[in-house]
N, C-alpha and C positions, 0 to 999 in steps of 0.2 A: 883601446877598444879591440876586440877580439874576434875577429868574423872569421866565422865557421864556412867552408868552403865546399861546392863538391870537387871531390879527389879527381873527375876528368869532364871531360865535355859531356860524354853519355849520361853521367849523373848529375849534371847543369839538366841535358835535356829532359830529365826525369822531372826535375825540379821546377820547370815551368809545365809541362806538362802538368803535373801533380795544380801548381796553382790555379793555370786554367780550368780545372775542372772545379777546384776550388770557385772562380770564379763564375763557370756558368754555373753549379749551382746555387747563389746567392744570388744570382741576378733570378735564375727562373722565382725564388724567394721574396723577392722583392716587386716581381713585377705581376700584372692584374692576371689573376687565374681566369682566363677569360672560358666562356662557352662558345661554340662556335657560330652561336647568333650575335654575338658583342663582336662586331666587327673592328672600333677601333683597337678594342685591347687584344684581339688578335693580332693585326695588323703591328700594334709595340711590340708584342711578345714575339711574333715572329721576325720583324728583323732586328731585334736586338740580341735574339739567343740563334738568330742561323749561325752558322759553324763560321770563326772569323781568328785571326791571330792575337784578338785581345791586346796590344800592344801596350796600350795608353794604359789599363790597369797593372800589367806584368811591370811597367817601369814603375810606378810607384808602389807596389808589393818589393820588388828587388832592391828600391831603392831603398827603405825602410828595412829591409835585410843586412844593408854595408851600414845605415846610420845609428840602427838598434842591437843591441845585443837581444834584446828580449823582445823584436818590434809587436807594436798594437796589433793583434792582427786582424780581429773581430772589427774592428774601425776602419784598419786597413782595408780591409775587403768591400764593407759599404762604400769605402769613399771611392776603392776602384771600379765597383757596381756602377756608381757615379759617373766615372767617367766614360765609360762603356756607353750608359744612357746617352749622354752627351754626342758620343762620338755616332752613334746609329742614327738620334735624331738630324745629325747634322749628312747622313747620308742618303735619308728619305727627302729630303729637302735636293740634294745635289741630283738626284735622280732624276728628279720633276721633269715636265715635258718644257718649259719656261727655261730650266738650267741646261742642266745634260744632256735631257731627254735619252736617259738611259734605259733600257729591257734587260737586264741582268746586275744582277749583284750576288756575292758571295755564292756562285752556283745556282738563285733561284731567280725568277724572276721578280722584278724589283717591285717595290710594296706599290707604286700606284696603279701598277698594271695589275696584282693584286685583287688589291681591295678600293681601287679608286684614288683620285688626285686627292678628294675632302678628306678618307681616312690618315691618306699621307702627311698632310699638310698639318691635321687636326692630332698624328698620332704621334708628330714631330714635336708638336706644343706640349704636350702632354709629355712625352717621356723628361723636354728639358724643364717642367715641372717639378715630377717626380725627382728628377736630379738633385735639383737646388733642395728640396725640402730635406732627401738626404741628409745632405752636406749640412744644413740646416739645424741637424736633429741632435746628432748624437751628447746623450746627457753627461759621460762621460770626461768629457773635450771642456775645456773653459769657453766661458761665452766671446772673448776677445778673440779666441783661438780660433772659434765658430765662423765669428763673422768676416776671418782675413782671409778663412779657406771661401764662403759664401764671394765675397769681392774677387777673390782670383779665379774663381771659375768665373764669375761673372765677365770680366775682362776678359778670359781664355776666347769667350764665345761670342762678345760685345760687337761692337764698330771698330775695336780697336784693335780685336781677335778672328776669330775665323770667317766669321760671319763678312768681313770685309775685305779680307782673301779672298773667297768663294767671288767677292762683286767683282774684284779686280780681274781675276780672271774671266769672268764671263761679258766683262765690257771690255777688255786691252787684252784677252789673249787671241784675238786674232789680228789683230795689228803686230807691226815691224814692232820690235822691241829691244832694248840694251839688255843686255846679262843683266845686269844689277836689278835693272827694274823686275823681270823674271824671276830671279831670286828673293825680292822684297813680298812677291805676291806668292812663292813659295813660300815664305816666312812665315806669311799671315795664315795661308790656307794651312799645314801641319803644323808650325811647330809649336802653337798655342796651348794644345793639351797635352805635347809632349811633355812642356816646363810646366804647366798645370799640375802634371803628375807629380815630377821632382819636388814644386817648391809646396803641395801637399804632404808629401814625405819628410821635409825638410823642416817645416812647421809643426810636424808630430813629434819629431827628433828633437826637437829644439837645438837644430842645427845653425851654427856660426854662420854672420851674413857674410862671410868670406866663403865658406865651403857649399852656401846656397847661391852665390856667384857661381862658381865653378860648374855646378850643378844645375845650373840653366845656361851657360855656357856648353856643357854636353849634352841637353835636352836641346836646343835649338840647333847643334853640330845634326845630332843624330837625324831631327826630322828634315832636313836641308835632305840629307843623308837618303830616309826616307821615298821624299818626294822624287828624287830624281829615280831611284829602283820603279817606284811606279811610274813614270816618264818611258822607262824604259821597256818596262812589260805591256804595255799600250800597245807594242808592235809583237808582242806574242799574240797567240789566239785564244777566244772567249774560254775553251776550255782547259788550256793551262793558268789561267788569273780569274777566272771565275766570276769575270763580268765582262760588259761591251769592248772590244776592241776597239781602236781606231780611232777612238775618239778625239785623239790630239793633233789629228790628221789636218792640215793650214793652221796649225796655232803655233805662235812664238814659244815657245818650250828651251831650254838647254839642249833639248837632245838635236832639236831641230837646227837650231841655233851652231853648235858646237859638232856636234854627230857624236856617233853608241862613244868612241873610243875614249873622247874628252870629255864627255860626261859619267862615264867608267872613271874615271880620272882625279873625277870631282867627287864622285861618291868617297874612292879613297880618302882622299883630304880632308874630307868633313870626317871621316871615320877616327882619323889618325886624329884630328884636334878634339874631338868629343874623349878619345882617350888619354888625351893633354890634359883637358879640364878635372876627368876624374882622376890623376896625379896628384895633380894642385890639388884635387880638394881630400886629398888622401885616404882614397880608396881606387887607389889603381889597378890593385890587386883584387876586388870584391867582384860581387854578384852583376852590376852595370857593368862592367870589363868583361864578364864574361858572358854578356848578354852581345857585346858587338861584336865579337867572334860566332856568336849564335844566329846574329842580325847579316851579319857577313855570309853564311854558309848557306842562308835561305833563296829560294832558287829566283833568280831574276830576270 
């Protein structure tokens, strides 16, 4: 297989750049052209297209870059639109005055402050609708192929996925905690639609259940990975991370647990096995390897 590469970092950085923008525009494409009397579909369109790092759709575009020569791209982009929806509803949700009770996000303030707790809640439901109908859709994809990518988002998001991350923390993150158990509820809470993304890519690819091991292997390295950088910006301020500080302030966290240096530590670690995995699954050299030196360099 022959992956075409950028010749340095600055043309990596081009290269996501280039797709997010590819990205917000199919999401604005996709999502309800609202008026500004239609409050719910304001309330989806704005925080699904406020300005955000797209992460979840960028891993499975890139990923689909090392697995295809020629990757889908048209499909590609829906299904990362998908996961984008996904990932926003489940941030209107974490906001709420019940969870969070956050006043910021991505620089604005947060949708229920808004346009209300019902727009939130109701504009929550509604995007992860629209998601699955997506994933749901495309005529192109075989109907077996349809319904495994429908099942794994479903699980990304289930009881068994974020959805029950999010509970773990907001019922046992203020309590004494083990590492392990902190790490399990970081598991549940990111790295769901990280390997969401991968084992979507992977299923396009009609990639080896050896190299789609490896491949959520590096997707669950990286969101470990992930969480803990947000663990850490918590103690920057609202205007350099472009939501609420503080917030992890009495909760059992690694950072709390551990302190900045050995959670600095830990990031490496997961960074260094996520780039293990993409070895083994032989693309050590692609677009995902050159995404964690890109993931590495963003400010924390």
């Amino acid at each position: 297989m022959a992956i075409v590469l950028p010749n340095t970092q600055h043309d990596f950085d081009q290269t996501v750049r280039a797709l997010r923008a590819q990205i917000d525009e199919r999401l604005d494409e996709w999502l309800p052209q609202a008026p500004s009397s239609d409050v719910l579909g304001t309330a989806m369109r704005e925080g699904t297209l406020a300005p955000g790092k797209r992460t979840r759709p960028l891993l499975l575009l890139l990923a689909l870059k090392d697995l295809q020569d020629e990757p889908a791209v048209a499909v590609g982009l829906d299904l990362a639109c998908a996961l984008e929806m996904v990932h926003a509803a489940s941030l209107f949700l974490d906001d709420m005055p019940c969870m969070d009770n956050a006043e910021l996000r991505r620089g604005r303030p947060t949708i229920h402050r808004q346009y209300g707790e019902d727009a939130a809640v109701l504009g929550s439901v509604a995007l992860l609708s629209h998601a699955f109908s997506i994933v749901a859709s495309p005529g192109d994809i075989a109907a077996d192929t349809r319904s495994q990518l429908v099942r794994l988002l479903a699980q990304a998001t289930g009881s068994q996925g974020l959805s029950r991350g999010q509970f773990h923390d907001l019922r046992e993150g203020r309590q004494a905690r083990q590492l392990e158990a902190i790490a399990h509820t970081n598991r549940l809470k990111t790295c769901p639609l990280f390997t969401a993304a991968v084992e979507f890519a992977a299923l396009l690819a009609g990639a080896s259940a050896t190299r789609t091991f490896h491949l959520n292997g590096f997707a669950n390295e990286l969101g470990q990975a992930f969480q803990l950088l947000d663990d850490l910006a918590d103690q920057l301020s609202p205007q350099q991370i472009g939501k609420d500080a503080g917030k992890d302030a009495g909760k059992s966290t690694v950072v709390a647990l551990l302190g900045r240096d050995a959670a600095s530590q830990r990031i490496e670690d997961h960074l260094a096995c996520a780039e293990n995995h993409l070895i083994a699954a032989g693309i050590g050299d692609g677009h995902l390897a050159r995404f964690i030196e890109y993931f590495c360099a963003r400010p924390r």
